[in-house]
N, C-alpha and C positions, 0 to 999 in steps of 0.2 A: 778444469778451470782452476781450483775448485772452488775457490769466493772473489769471485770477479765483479769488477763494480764499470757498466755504460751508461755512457752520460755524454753531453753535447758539449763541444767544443767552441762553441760558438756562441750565436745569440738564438739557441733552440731550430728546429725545424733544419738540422744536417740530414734528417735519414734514419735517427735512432730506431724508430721501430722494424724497419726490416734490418736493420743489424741486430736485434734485441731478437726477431723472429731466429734469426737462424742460428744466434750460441744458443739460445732454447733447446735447441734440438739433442742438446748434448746436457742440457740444466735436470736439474729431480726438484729447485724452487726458483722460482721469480719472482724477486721482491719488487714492488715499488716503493721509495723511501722517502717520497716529499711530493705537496703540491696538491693538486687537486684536479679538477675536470677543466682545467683549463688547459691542460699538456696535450695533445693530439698526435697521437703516431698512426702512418698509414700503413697496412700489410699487405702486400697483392702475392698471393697465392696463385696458382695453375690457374683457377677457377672461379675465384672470388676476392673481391679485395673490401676490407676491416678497417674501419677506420673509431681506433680507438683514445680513450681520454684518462679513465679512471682505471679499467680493470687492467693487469697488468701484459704485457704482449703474450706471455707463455702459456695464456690461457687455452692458445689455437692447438697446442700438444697436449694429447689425453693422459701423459706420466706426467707434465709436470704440475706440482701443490704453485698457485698461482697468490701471493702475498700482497693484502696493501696495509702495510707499515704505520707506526703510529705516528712518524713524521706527514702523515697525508691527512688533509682537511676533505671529507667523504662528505658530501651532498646522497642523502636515501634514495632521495626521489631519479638523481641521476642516475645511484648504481642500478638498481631494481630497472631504467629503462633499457640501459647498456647489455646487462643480462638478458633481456627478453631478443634483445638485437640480436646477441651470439648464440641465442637456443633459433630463434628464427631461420638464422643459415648454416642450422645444424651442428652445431658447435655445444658441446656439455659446461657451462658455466661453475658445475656445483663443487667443482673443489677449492674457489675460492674460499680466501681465507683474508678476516679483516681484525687488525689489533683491535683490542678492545678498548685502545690508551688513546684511541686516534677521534680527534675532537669533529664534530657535526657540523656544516654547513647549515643555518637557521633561515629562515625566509628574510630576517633581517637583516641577516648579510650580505643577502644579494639587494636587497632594496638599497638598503647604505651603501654598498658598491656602484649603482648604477646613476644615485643621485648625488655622491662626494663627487665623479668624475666629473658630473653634468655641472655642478658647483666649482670645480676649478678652470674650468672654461680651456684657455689655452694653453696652460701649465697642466691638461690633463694626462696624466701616466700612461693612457691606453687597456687598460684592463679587459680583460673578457667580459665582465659585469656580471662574474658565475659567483660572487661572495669569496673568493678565496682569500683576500686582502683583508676582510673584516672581520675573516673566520682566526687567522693567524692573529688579530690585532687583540680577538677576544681570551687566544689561547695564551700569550705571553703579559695580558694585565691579569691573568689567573679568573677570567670571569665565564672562561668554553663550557661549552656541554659536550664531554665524551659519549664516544660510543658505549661507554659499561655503564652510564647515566638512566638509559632507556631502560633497564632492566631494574630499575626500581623506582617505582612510580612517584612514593613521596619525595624523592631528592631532585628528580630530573622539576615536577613541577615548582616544588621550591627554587629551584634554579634558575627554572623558567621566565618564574613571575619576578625575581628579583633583576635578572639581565634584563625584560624584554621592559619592564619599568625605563628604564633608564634610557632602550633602543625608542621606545615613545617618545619620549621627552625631546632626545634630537631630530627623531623624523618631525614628530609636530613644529617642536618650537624652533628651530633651527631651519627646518629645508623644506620648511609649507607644506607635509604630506600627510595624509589620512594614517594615523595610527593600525598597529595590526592586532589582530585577534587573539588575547590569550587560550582561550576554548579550541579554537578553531588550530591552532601551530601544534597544543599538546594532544589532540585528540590526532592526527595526522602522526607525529613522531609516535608517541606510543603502538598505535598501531602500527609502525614501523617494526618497534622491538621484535614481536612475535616472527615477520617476514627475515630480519635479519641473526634472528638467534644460531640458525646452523650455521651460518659464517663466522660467527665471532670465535676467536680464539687467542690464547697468548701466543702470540707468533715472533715473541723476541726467544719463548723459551722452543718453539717451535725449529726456528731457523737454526738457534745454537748447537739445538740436540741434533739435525738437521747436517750441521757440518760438521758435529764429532764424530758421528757416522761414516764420514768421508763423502756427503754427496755433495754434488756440484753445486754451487746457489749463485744465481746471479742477479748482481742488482741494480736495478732501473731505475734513472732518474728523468725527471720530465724539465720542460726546456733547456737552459742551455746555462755554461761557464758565465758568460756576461751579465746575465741576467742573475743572479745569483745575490741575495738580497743585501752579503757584506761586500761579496770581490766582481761584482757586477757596475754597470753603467747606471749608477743609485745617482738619483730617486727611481728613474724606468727600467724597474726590474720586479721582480717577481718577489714572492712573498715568504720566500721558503732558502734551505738551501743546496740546490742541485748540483755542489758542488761535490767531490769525494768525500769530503768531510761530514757532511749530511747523512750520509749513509750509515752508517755504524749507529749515530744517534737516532735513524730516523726508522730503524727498527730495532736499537736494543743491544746490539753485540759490541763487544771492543774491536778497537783498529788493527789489531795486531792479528783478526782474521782475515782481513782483507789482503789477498795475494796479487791482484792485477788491477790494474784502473787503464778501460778501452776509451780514449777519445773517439767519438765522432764527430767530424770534420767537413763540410761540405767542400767540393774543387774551387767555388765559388763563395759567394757569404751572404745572408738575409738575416733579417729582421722584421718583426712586426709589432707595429704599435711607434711613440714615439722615443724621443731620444739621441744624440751623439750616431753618427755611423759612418767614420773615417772618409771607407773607401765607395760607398752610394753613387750609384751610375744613374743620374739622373736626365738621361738621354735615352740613344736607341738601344744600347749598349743592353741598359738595365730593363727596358721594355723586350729585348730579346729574350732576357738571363729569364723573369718573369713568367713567359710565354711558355717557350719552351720547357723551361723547368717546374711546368704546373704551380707558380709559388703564390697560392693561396690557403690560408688558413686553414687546416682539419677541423679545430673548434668553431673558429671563429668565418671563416668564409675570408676574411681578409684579403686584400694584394701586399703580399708581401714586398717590403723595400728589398734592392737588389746590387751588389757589385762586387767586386775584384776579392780575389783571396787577401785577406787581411795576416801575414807573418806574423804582426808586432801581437798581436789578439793571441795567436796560436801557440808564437811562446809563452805566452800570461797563462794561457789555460794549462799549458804542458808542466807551466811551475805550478800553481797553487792546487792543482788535482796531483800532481805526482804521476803524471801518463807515464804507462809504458809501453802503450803500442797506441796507434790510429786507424780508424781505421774510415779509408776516403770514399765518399758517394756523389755521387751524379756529374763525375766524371763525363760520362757523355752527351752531357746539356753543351760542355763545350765545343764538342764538333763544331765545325764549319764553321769557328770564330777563326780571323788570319791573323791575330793577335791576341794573346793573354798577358793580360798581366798579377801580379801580383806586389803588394807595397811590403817592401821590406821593411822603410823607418817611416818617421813623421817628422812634417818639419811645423815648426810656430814658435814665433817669440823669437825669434832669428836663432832657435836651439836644434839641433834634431835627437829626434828621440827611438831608439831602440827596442825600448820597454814600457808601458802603459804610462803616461804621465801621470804624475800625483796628484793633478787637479782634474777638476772636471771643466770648468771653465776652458785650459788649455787643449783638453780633447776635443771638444768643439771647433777651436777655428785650425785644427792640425790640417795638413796639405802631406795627402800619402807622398812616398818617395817609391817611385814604381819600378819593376824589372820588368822588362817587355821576356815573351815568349811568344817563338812562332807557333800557331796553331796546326791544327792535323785536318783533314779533310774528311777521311773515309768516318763510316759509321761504325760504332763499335759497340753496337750493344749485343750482339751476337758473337762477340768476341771471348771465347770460353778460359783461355790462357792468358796471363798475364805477359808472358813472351811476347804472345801475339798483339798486341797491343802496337799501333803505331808510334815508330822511335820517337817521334814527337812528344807524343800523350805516354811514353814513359818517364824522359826526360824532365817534362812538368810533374808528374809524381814525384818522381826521384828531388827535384829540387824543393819542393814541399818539405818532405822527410828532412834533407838538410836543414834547411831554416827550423824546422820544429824541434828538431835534436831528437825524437825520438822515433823508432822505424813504425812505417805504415804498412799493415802485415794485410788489410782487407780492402779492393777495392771495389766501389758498385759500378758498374756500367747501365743499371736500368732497372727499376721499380720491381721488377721478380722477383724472386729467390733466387732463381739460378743464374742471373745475372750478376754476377758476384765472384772477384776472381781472389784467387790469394798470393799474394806477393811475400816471393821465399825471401 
């Protein structure tokens, strides 16, 4: 690799985790660098399929040290469930490893998450309702509680009682709701501490040491380029940032170890939650893409919105991450369409536009400018050779890569592992 950073090309939910499953296989670390239990990758293995949120993909390999980064806002109560999940279908949890710089998910976070969306009515962002928005809001006005908090009782409760003052006062007097428990929140976290003590460690100094070594490390971001809290579709984005940039700060290390940055890309494009979404198939089209392409939520259960490969998105994400490769999944949701397309510009405001417009107002009433392609018939999920591939469905690859300027070197034809070709 040896410090390679995947991440979503899109608006989250391309396929990263089974692309994250199989560079693993070659990784000695898997970091995650941002985000929280709101990111969902699915794994399907020979035998069993993983559907994970917090702990990181590489955990399903017994060599690799599996990282979550102090860019990630860690709810206990969810890692500790996720864990028991992966000991359940046989899977060793214990080399997890959690910064100790990485701020707590509180119960009031998730209360304030569930009842600000409910308080903005139709202007609501969509959120998971897991705290992660008010977990980030409380780390950047400097009022979080870290995870190295728990490991000393008079600070974390001084901390405690000074934030969750303040979290009263808006639950009550602001949004009519039953105040929470001081006794009850720190007796719960502290006993936390003991359960989470063999996990903690410095993993910025972990990773560093990690790559002077020479080993592989790769690092994992959760949803997607759009969603990205500065270069995303803001306000309907996420709270972190899963862009390349993210990564180096969101466990520690400088840029200049970062060797690769892997897009992934879906053939097609979704979204979940609300927001702007160009090319949205709001017919049969998108209730096909939908159906076939299982497009609901891993977190959240969701139906994901659904349409056309979005170019102008693709070159956005290819600049502000710096891609150097792609790599394309669920290719084979498009069989048996007799038509693809794909939107190369936008038009609005009597302009067309090539590259993301500078407003947001204007991305809203844009009108995709489409390439039609013809569709392929046969099924290709048993398709081991990217040669093999019908001339069709390589031709739709291949002009992807052009519009995106950068080569796509992996593509998925089906939810396996081995469904998975490589394009020389």
């Amino acid at each position: 690799m040896p410090a390679s950073i995947i991440l979503g090309a899109q608006w989250g939910d391309e396929g990263k985790g089974k692309i994250t499953d199989l560079l693993s296989e070659r990784a000695d670390i898997v970091v995650r660098y941002q985000g929280g239990n709101n990111a969902g990758h699915t794994i399907v293995t020979a035998d069993q399929k993983f559907a994970l949120s917090l702990i990181p993909s590489g955990v399903l390999y017994p060599t690799v040290t599996p990282v979550i980064g102090n860019g990630v806002v860690v709810d206990p109560q969810w890692f500790f469930t996720e864990m028991q999940t992966l000991t359940s279908k046989g899977i060793d949890p214990s080399r997890v490893k959690i910064s100790h710089n990485a701020h707590l998910i509180m119960p009031y976070h998730r209360k304030l998450d569930a009842v600000i969306e409910r308080y903005l009515g139709k202007s609501m962002i969509g959120t998971t309702k897991r705290g992660i928005g008010p977990a980030y809001t409380d780390k950047f006005s400097r009022s979080g509680i870290r995870v190295q908090d728990l490991f000393d009782e008079k600070i974390f409760r001084e901390k405690l009682a000074t934030v969750l003052k303040h979290k009263n006062k808006l639950l009550v007097k602001v949004y009519n709701q039953l105040p929470l428990d001081f006794d009850e929140i720190a007796d719960e976290y502290l006993d936390y501490a003991e359960r989470l003590a063999p996990y903690v460690a410095d993993t910025s100094l972990l990773v560093w040491e990690g790559l002077n070594e020479g080993k592989n490390v790769l690092f994992e971001g959760g949803q997607g380029t759009l969603l990205d809290i500065d270069h995303g579709t803001y306000p309907f984005v996420t709270s972190s940032n899963p862009t390349a940039g993210g990564a180096p700060v969101g466990i520690g290390i400088g840029p200049t170890m970062i060797d690769n940055v892997i897009g992934v890309a879906k053939a097609y494009i979704s979204r979940v939650g609300t927001g702007p979404f160009p090319t949205e198939q709001l017919n049969d089209i998108g209730d096909r893409l939908i159906e076939i392409g299982g497009e609901y939520g891993v977190v959240t259960g969701r139906r994901r919105r659904c349409g056309w490969l979005d170019a102008v998105a693709l070159r956005y994400a290819t600049r502000v991450n710096g891609l150097t490769e792609i790599a394309l999944t669920k290719l084979d949701v498009l069989s048996n369409f007799e038509v693809i397309k794909i939107a190369t510009a936008y038009e609005a405001e009597g302009e067309t536009f090539t590259e993301m417009p500078l407003q947001q107002r204007v991305l809203y009433h844009c009108e995709p400018v489409y390439e039609e392609h013809e569709g392929w018939s046969e099924d290709i999920t048993s398709v081991t050779n990217y040669a093999d591939l019908p001339a069709l469905a390589r031709k739709y690859v291949e002009r992807i890569e052009e519009l995106a300027g950068v080569p796509i070197k992996t593509v998925s034809v089906g939810p396996r592992r081995d469904a998975t070709l490589t394009k020389a």
